[in-house]
PyMOL commands that place a pseudoatom at each C-alpha (Angstrom):
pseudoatom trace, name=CA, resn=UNK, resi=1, chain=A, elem=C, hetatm=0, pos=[34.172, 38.803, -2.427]
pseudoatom trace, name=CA, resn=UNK, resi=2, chain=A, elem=C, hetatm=0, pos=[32.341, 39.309, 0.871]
pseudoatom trace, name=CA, resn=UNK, resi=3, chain=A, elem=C, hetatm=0, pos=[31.836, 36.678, 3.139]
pseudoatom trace, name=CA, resn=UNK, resi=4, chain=A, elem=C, hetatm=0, pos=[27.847, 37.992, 3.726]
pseudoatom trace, name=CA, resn=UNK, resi=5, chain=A, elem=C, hetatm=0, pos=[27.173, 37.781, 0.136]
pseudoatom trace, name=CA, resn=UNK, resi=6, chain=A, elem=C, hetatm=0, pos=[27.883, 34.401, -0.234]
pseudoatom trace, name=CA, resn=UNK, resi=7, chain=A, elem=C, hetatm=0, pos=[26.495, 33.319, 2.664]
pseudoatom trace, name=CA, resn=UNK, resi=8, chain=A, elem=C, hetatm=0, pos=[23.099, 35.237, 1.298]
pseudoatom trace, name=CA, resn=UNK, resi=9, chain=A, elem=C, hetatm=0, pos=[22.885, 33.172, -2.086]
pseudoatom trace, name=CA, resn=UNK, resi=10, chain=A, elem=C, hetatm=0, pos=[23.645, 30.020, 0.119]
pseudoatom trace, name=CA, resn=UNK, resi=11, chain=A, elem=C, hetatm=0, pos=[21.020, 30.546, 2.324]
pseudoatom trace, name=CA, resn=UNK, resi=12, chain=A, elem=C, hetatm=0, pos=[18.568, 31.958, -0.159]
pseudoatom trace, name=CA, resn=UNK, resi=13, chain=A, elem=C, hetatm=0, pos=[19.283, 28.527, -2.525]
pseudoatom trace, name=CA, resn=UNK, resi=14, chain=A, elem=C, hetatm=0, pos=[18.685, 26.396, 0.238]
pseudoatom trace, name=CA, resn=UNK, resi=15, chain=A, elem=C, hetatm=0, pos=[15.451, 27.923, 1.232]
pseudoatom trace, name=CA, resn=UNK, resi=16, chain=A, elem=C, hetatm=0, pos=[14.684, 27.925, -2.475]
pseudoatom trace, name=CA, resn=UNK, resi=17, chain=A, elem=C, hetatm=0, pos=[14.964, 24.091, -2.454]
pseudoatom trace, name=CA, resn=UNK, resi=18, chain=A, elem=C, hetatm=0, pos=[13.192, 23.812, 1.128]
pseudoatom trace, name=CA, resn=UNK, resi=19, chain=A, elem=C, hetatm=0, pos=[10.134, 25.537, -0.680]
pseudoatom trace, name=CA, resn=UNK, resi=20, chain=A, elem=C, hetatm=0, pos=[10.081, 23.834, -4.231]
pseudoatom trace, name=CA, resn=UNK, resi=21, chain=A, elem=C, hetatm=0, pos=[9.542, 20.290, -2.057]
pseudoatom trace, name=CA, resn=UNK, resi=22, chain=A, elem=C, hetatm=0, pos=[6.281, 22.065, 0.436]
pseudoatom trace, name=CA, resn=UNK, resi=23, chain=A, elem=C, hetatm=0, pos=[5.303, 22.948, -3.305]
pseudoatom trace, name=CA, resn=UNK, resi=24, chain=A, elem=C, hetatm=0, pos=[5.624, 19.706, -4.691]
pseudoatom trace, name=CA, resn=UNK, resi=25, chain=A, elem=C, hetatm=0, pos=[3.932, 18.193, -1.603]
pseudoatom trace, name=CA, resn=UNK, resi=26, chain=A, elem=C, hetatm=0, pos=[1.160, 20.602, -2.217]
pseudoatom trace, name=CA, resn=UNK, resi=27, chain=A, elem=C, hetatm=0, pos=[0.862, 19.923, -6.116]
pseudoatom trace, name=CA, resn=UNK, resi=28, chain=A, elem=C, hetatm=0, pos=[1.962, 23.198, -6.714]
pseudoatom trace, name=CA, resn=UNK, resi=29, chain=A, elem=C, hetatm=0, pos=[4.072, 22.099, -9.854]
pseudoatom trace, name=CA, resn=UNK, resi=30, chain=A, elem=C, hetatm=0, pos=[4.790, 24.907, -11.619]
pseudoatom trace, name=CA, resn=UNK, resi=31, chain=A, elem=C, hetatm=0, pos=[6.135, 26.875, -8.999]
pseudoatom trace, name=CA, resn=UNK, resi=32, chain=A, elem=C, hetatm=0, pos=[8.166, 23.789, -7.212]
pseudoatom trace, name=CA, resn=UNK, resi=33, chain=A, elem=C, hetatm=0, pos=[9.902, 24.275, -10.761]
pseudoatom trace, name=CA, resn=UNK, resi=34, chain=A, elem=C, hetatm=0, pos=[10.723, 27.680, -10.467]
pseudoatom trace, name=CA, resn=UNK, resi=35, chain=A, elem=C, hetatm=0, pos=[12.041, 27.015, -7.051]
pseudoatom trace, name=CA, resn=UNK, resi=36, chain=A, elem=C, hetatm=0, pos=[14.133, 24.196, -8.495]
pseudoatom trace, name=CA, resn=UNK, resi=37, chain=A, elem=C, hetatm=0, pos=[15.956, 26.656, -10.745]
pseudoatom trace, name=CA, resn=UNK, resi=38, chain=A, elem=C, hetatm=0, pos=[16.308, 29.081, -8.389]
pseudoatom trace, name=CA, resn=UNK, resi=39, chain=A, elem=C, hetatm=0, pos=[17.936, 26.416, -6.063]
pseudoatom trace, name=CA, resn=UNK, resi=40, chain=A, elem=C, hetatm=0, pos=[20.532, 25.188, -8.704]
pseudoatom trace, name=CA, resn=UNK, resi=41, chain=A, elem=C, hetatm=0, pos=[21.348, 28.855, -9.899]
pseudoatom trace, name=CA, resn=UNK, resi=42, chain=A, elem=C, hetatm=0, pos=[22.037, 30.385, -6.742]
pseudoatom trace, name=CA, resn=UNK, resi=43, chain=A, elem=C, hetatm=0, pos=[23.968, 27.515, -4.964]
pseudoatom trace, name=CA, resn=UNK, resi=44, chain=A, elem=C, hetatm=0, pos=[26.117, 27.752, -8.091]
pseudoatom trace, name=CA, resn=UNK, resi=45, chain=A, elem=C, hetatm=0, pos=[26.782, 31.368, -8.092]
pseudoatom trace, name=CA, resn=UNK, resi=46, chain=A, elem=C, hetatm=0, pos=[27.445, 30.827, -4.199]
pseudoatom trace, name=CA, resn=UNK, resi=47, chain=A, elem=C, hetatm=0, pos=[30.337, 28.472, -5.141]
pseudoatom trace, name=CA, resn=UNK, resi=48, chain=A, elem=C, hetatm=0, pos=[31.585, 30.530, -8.031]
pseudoatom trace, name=CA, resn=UNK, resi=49, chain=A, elem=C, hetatm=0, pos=[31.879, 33.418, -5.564]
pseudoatom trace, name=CA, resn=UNK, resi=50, chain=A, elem=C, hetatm=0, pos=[33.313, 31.074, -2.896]
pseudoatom trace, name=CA, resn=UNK, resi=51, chain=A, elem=C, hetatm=0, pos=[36.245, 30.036, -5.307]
pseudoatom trace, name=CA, resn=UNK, resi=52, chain=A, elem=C, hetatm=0, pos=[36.723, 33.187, -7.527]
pseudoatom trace, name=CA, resn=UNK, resi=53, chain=A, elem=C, hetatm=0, pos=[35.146, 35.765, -5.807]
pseudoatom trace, name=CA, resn=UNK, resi=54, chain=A, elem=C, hetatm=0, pos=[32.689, 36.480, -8.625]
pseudoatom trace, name=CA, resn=UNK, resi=55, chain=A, elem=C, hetatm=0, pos=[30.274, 34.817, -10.520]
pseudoatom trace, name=CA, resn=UNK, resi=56, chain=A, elem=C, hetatm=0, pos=[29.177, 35.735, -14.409]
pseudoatom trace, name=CA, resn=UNK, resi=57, chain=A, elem=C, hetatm=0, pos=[25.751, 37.627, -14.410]
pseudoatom trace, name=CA, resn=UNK, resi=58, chain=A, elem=C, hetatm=0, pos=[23.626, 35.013, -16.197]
pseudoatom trace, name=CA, resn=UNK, resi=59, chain=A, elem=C, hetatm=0, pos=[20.718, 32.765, -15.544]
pseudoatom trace, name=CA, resn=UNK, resi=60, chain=A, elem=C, hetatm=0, pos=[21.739, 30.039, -17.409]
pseudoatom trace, name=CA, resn=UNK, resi=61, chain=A, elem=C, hetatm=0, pos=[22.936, 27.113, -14.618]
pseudoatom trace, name=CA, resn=UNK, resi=62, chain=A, elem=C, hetatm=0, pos=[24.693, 25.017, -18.106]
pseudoatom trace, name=CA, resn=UNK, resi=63, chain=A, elem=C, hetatm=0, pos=[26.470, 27.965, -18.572]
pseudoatom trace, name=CA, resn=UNK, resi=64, chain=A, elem=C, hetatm=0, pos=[27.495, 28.434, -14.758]
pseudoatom trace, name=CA, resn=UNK, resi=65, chain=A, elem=C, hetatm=0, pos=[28.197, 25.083, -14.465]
pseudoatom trace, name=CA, resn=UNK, resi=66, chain=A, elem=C, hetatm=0, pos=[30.775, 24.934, -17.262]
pseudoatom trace, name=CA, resn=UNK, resi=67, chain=A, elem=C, hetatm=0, pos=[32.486, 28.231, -15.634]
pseudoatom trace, name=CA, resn=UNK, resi=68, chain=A, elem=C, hetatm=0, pos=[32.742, 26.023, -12.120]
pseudoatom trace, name=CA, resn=UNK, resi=69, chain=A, elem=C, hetatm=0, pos=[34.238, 23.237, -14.295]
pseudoatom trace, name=CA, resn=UNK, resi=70, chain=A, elem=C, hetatm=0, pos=[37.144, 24.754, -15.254]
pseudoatom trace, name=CA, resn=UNK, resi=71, chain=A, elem=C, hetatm=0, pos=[37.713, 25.606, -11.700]
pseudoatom trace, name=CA, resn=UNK, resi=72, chain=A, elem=C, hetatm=0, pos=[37.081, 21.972, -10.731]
pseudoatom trace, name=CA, resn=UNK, resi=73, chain=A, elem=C, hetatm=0, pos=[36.796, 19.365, -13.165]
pseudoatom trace, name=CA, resn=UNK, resi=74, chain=A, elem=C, hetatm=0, pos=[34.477, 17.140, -10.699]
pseudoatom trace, name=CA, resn=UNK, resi=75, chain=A, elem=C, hetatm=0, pos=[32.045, 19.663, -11.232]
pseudoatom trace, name=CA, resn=UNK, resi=76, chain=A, elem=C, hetatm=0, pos=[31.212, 18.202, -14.617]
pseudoatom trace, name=CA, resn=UNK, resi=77, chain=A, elem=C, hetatm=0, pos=[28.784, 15.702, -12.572]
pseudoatom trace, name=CA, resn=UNK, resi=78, chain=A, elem=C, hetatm=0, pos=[26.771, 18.567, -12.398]
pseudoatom trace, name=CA, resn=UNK, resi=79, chain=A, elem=C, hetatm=0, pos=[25.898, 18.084, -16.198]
pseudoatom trace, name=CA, resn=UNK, resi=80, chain=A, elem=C, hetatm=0, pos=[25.769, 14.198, -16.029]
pseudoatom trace, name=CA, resn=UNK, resi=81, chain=A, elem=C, hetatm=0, pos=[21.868, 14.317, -16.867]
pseudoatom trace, name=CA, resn=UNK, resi=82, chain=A, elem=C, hetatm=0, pos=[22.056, 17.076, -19.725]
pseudoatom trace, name=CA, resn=UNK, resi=83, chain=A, elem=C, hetatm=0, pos=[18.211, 16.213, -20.405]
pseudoatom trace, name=CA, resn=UNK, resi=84, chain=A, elem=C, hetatm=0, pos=[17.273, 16.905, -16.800]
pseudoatom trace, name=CA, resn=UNK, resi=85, chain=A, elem=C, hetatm=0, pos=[19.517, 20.046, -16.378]
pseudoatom trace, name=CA, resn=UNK, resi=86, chain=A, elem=C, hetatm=0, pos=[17.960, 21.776, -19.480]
pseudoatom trace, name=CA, resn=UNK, resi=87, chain=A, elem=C, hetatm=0, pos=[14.725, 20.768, -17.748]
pseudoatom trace, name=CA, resn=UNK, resi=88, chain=A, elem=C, hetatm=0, pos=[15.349, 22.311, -15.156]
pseudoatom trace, name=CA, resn=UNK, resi=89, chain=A, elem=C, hetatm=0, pos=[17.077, 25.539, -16.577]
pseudoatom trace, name=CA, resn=UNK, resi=90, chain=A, elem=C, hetatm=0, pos=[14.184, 26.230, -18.628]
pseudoatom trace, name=CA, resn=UNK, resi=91, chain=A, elem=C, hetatm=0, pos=[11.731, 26.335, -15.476]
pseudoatom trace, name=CA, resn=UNK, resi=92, chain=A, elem=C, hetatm=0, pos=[13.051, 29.746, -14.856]
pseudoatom trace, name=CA, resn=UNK, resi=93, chain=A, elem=C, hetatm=0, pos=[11.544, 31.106, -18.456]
pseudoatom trace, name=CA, resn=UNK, resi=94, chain=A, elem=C, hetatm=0, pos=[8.736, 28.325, -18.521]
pseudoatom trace, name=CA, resn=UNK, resi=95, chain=A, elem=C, hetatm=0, pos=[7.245, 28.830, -14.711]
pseudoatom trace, name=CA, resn=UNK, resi=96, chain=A, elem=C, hetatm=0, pos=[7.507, 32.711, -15.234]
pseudoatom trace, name=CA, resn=UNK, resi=97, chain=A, elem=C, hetatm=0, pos=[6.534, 33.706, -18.799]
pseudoatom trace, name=CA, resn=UNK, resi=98, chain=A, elem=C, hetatm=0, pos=[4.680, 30.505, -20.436]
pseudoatom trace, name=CA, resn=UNK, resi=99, chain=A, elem=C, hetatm=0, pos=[1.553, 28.703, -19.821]
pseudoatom trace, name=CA, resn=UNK, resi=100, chain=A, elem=C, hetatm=0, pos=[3.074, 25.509, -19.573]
pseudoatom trace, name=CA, resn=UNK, resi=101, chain=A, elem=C, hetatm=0, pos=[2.123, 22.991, -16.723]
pseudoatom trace, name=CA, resn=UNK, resi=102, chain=A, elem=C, hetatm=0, pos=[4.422, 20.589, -15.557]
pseudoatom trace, name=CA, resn=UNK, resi=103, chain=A, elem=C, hetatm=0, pos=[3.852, 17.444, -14.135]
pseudoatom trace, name=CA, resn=UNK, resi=104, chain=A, elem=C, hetatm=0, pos=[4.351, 15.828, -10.900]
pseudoatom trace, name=CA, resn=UNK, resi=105, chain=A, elem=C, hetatm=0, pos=[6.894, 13.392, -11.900]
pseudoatom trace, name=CA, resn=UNK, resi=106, chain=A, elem=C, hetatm=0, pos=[8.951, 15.659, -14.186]
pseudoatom trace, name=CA, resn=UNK, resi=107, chain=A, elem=C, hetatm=0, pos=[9.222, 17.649, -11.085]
pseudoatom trace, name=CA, resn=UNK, resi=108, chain=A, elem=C, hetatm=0, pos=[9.625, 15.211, -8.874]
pseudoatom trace, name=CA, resn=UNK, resi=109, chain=A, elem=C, hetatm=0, pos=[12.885, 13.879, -10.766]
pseudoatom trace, name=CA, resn=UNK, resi=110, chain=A, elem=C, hetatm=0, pos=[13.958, 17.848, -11.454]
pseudoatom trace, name=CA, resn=UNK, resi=111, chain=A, elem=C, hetatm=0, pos=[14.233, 18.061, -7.462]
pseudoatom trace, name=CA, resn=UNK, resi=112, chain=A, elem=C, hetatm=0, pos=[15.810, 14.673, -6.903]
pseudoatom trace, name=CA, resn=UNK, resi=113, chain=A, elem=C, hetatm=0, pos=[18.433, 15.771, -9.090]
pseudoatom trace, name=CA, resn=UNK, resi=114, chain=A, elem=C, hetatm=0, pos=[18.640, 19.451, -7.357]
pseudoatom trace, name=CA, resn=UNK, resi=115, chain=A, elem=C, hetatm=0, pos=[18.945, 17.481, -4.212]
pseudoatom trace, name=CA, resn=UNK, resi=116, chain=A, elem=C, hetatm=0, pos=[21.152, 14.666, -5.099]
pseudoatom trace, name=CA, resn=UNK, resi=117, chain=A, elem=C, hetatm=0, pos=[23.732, 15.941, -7.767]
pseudoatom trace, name=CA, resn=UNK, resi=118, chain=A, elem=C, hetatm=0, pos=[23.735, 19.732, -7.178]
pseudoatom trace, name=CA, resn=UNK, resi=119, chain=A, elem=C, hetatm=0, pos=[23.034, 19.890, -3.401]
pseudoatom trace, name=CA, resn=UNK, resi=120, chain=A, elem=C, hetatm=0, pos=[26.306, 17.136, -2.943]
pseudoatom trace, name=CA, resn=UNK, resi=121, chain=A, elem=C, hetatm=0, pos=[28.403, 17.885, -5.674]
pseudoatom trace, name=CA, resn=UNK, resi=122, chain=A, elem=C, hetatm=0, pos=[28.298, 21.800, -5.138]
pseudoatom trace, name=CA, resn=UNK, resi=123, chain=A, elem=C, hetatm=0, pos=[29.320, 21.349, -1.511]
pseudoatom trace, name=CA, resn=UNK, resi=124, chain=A, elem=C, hetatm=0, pos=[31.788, 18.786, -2.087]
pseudoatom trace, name=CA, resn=UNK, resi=125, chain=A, elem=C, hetatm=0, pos=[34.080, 20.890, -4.442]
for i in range(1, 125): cmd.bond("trace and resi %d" % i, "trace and resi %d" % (i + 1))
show_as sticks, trace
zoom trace
C-alpha cells in the first residue's frame, strides 16, 4: 500500500462530499447524487487500503462494505439503512447513464447519511 494513495482517495472522497452539498444547495440534484456515491465509494476503498493494503476493484459500496466488515464487524453500521445505501449506490449508474431526476429530499437524506454514518463510522474503525 502507499501512504500517497490513500491519502488521494481520502482527499478526493472528502471533496466529493464537500461538492455534492454546494450541489444540493444549488438544486443541482442529480449530480449532488453522483457526488454522494463517489463520497461513500472512495472513503471506503481509502479504509480498505488503510487496513489491507488493497481494496477489490468494484463500484458497488454494499459490496465494499461487506469486505470492510469482515475486517471490522462495527462496520456493519454502514449497512444499517439498506434502503438508503442502495439509493445511494445506484446514483453512480442512475446520475451517469439514466434520465432519472432525483429529488431534493431523497438527496438530502442520501447526504445526511454519507455524512453521518459513512463519514463517522469509516473514520472510527
Amino acid at each position: 500500500m502507499s501512504f500517497e494513495e490513500a491519502e488521494v482517495l481520502r482527499e478526493r472522497a472528502e471533496a466529493f462530499l464537500r461538492n455534492a452539498e454546494r450541489l444540493l444547495e444549488e438544486g443541482v440534484y442529480d449530480l449532488a447524487a453522483f457526488n454522494i456515491e463517489q463520497y461513500c465509494q472512495l472513503i471506503l476503498k481509502y479504509k480498505l487500503l488503510v487496513k489491507t493494503g488493497t481494496y477489490p476493484r468494484t463500484h458497488s459500496i454494499m459490496r465494499l462494505a461487506r469486505e470492510l466488515s469482515k475486517i471490522n464487524p462495527k462496520a456493519d453500521k454502514l449497512l444499517q439503512d439498506i434502503v438508503i445505501v442502495t439509493k445511494i449506490e445506484d446514483a453512480y449508474i442512475g446520475s451517469r447513464y439514466l434520465p432519472r431526476r432525483y429529488e431534493r429530499e431523497e438527496v438530502e437524506a442520501m447526504f445526511r447519511y454519507a455524512r453521518e454514518v459513512f463519514g463517522v463510522v469509516v473514520y472510527e474503525l
